[in-house]
C-alpha positions as CSV (number, residue, x, y, z in Angstrom):
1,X,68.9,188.0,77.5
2,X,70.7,187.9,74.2
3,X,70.1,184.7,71.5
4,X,72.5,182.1,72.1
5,X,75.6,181.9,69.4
6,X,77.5,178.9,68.3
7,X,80.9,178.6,69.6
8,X,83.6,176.3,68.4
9,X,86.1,174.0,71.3
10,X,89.0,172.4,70.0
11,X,89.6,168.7,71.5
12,X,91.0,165.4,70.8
13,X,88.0,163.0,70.1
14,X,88.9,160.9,73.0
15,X,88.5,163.5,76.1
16,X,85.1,164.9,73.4
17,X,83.8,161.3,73.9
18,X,84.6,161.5,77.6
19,X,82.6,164.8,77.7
20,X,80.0,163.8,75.9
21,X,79.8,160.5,78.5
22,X,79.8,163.1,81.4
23,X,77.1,165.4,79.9
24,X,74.5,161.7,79.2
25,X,75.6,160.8,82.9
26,X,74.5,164.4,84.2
27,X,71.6,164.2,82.4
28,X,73.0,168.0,80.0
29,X,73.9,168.0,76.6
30,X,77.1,169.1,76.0
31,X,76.9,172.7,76.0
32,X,75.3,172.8,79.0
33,X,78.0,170.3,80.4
34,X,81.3,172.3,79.5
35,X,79.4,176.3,80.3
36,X,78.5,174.5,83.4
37,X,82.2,172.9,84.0
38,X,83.7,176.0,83.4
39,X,81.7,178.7,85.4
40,X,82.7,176.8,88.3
41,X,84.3,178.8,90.9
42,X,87.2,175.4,92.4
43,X,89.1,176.0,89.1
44,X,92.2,173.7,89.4
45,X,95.7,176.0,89.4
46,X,97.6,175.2,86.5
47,X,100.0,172.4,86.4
48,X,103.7,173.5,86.8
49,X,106.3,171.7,85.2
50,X,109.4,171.0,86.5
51,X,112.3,169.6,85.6
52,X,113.7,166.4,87.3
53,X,117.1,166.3,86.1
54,X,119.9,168.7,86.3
55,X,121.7,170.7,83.8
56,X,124.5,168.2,83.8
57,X,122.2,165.1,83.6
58,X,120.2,167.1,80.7
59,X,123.7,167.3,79.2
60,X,124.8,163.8,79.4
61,X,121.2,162.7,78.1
62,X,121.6,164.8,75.1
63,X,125.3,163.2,74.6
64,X,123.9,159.3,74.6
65,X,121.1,160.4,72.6
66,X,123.5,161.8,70.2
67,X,125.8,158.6,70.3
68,X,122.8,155.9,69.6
69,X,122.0,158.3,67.0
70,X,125.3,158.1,65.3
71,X,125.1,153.7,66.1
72,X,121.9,154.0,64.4
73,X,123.2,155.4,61.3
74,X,126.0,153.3,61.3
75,X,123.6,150.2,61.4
76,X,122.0,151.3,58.0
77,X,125.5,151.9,56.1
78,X,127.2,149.1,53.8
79,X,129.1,147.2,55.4
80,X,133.4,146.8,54.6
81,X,133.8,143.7,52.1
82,X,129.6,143.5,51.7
83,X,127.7,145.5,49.5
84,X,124.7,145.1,52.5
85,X,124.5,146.9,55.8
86,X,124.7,146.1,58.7
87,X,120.6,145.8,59.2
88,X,120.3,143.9,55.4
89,X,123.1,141.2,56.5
90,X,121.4,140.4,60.5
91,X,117.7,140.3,58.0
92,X,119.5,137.7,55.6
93,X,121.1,135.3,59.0
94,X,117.7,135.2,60.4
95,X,115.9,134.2,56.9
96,X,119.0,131.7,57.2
97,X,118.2,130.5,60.4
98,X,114.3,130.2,59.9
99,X,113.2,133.6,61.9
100,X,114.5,132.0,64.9
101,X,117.3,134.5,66.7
C-alpha cells in the first residue's frame, strides 16, 4: 500500500467543528471520519433547485425591488427648503423628542 499524502478540504469552520464533533463521537480522527463518510455507498442525490415563483411573479419582484430601491435613495437626498435629507431631518425629530418615536 502506498504512504498516505496530505490532502487539503475546504469548509466553513462551523460544519469543520461539526465534523470534528462527529469524528470524537465515533471515536476516528477526522480523516478517518470524512474518507469513511465519503466511501459510503447511500450517497444522497444532489439537491435540485427549483424555482417557486413564475416568470411574471420573478418580474413583478424585480419591479418592487427596483422601486424601494429608488424610495431608498430618495430618503438619503436633501430635502426641498432643508439643506438635510430626509433620514438627517426624521434623526433630528427623534433627538427632539427624546429617542421616543
Amino acid at each position: 500500500m502506498r504512504r498516505s499524502r496530505r490532502r487539503s478540504i475546504y469548509c466553513d469552520p462551523v460544519h469543520w467543528a461539526e465534523i470534528g464533533e462527529r469524528a470524537a463521537a465515533a471515536g476516528m480522527n477526522t480523516s478517518a471520519f470524512a474518507i469513511a463518510c465519503a466511501l459510503q455507498d447511500d450517497v444522497p442525490p444532489p439537491t435540485v433547485t427549483n424555482l417557486h415563483l413564475t416568470e411574471e411573479e420573478q418580474r413583478s419582484l424585480y419591479a418592487m425591488i427596483e422601486r424601494l430601491d429608488r424610495l431608498s435613495q430618495a430618503v438619503l437626498e436633501p430635502a426641498p427648503g432643508i439643506d438635510m435629507s430626509v433620514h438627517e431631518t426624521l434623526a433630528v425629530l427623534c433627538r427632539a423628542h427624546g429617542g421616543r418615536r
